[in-house]
NUKEVEX-96787 format. One record per atom (N, C-alpha, C): residue in three letters; x, y negated, z negated. Coordinates in steps of 0.1 Angstrom, whole numbers, plus 5000, padded with zeros to 4 digits. Layout:
# residues N
AlaXYZ ...
END
This chain:
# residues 112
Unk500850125000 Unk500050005000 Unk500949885000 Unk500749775005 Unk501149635008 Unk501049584993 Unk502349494993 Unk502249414979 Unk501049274982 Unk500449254974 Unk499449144976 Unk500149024970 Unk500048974980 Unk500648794980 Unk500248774970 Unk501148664961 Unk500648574953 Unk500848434957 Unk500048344950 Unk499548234952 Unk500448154953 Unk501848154943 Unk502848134944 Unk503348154959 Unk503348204961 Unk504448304975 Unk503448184984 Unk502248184984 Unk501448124995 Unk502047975000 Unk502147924985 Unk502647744982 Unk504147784989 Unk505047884985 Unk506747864994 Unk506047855008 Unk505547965011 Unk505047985027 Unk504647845031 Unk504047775027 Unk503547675031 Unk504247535035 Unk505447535021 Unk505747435024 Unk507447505033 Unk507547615037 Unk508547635045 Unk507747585055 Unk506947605058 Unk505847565074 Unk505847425077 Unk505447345063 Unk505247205066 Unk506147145061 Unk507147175053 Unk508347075045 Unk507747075034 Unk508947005024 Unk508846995010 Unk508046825010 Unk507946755017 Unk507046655014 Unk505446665019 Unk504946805025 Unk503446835024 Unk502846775016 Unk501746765014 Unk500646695003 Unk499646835000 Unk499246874992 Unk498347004988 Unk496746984998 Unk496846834998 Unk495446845011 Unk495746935026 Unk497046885025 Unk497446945036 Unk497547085040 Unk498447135026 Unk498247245030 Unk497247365026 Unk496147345018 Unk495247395015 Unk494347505026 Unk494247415037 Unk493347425051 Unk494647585059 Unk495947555057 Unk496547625061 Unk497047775054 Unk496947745041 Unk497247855032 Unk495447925033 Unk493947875032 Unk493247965037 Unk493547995045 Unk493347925059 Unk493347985076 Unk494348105075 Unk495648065077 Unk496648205073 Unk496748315067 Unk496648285056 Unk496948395044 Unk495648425039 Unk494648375041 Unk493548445035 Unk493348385021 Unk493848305013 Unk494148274998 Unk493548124997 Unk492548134990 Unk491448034984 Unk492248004972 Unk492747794970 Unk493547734963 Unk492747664959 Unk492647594951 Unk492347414949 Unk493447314949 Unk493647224954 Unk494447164956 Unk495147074943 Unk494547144931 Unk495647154917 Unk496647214917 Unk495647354919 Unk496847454918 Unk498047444925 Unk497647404939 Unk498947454948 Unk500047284945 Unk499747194943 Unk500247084934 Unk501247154922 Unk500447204916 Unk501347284905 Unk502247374907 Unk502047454914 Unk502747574921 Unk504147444932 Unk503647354939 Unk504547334943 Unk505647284938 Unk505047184922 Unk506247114914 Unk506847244911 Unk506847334905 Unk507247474899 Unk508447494909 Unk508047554923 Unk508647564929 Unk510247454934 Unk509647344937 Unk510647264941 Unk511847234929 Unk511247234916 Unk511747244905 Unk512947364904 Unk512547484909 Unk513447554907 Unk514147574917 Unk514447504934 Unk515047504939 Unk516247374937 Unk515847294930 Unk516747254926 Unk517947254913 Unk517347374909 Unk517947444897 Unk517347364882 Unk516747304881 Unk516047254870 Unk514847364863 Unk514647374851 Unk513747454847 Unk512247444850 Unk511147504854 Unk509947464854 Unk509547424847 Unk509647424833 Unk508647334825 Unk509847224819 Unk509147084822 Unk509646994819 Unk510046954801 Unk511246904799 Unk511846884791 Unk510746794779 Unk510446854766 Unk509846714757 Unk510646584757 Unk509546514763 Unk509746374759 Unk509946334740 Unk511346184744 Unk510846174725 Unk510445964732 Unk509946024717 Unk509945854718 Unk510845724718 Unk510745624726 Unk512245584721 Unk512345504713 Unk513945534709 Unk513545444695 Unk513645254695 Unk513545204682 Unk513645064682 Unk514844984692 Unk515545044691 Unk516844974699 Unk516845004712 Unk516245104717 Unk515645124731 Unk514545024739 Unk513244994729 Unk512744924734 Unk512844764732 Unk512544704739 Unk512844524739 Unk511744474741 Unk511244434728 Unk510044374724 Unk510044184736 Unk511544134731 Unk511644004736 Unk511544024755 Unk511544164754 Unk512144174773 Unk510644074781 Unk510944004791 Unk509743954800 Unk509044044807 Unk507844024809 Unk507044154822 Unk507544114832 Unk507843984836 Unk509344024850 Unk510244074851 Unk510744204842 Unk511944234844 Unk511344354853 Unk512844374860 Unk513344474869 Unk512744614859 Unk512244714872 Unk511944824865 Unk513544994871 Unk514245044861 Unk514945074863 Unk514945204874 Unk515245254884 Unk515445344893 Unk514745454891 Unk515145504877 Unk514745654869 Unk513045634868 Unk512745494863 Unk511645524862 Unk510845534873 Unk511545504883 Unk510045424898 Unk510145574899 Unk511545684901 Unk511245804901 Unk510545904902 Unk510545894890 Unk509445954878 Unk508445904880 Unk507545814883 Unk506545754886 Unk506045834897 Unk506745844908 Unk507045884923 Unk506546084921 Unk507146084916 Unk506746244911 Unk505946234904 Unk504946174894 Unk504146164889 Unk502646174895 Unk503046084906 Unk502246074916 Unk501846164921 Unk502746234929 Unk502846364936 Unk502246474926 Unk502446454920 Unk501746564908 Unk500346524905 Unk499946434902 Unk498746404896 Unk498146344903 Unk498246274912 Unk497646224924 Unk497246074919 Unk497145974925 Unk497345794921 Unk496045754914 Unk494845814917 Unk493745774910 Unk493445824887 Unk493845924884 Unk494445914873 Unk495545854866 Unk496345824878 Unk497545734870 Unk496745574873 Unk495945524885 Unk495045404882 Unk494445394869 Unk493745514860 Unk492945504847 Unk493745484837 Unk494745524842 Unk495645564827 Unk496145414825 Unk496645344838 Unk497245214838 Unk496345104833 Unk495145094838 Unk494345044833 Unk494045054814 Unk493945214811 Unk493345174801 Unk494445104791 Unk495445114797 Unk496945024789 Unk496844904790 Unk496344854802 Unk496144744804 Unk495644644792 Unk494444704790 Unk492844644783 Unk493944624769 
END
C-alpha cells in the first residue's frame, strides 16, 4: 500500500511548485486540484512557517519572548523615531503568518 501524504508534505510540494513566497490563497486551489488534500488556508500558513523555519535551520517553535527591561525601553524616545530593521522583519513575517487584517485589530486596539 502507498504511504498517504501528509498535509505537511502537500505545503513542501506546493511551495517547491510556486516558490517560498506563495501566499496559502494561492496555494490552497492547487494543493486540492493535485493532491486531492482539503487545507484551510491557516493550516497551510502554519505548515509553511514550520517548514521554511526549518529549512533554514531554526527550530519550529519560536523562541519565548521576554519582556524588555527598563533600560531597553525609552520612555523619552519621540513616535518619530526610526523603527529598527529586526523589527519591520518580524513584522514582515508576522504578516505572512497572520495575515494584515488581525494585526490591523491588534494595532488599533493599542492605539485607543
Amino acid at each position: 500500500m502507498a504511504k498517504k501524504l501528509t498535509k505537511q508534505e502537500a505545503v513542501r510540494r506546493a511551495l517547491q511548485h510556486f516558490g517560498n513566497d506563495a501566499k496559502p490563497a494561492q496555494m490552497k486551489p492547487w494543493i486540492k486540484q493535485e493532491l486531492s488534500i482539503e487545507m484551510s488556508t491557516d493550516h497551510i500558513s502554519t505548515a509553511k512557517g514550520s517548514i521554511l523555519k526549518a529549512q533554514k535551520g531554526k527550530p519550529a517553535k519560536a523562541a519565548p519572548q521576554t519582556a524588555p527591561t527598563k533600560k531597553e525601553v525609552s520612555t523619552s524616545a519621540p513616535r518619530t523615531a526610526s523603527i529598527p530593521l529586526d523589527d519591520i522583519l518580524y513584522i514582515k513575517a508576522l504578516v505572512g503568518r497572520v495575515g494584515p487584517e488581525p494585526l490591523h485589530t491588534l494595532i488599533d486596539a493599542f492605539a485607543k
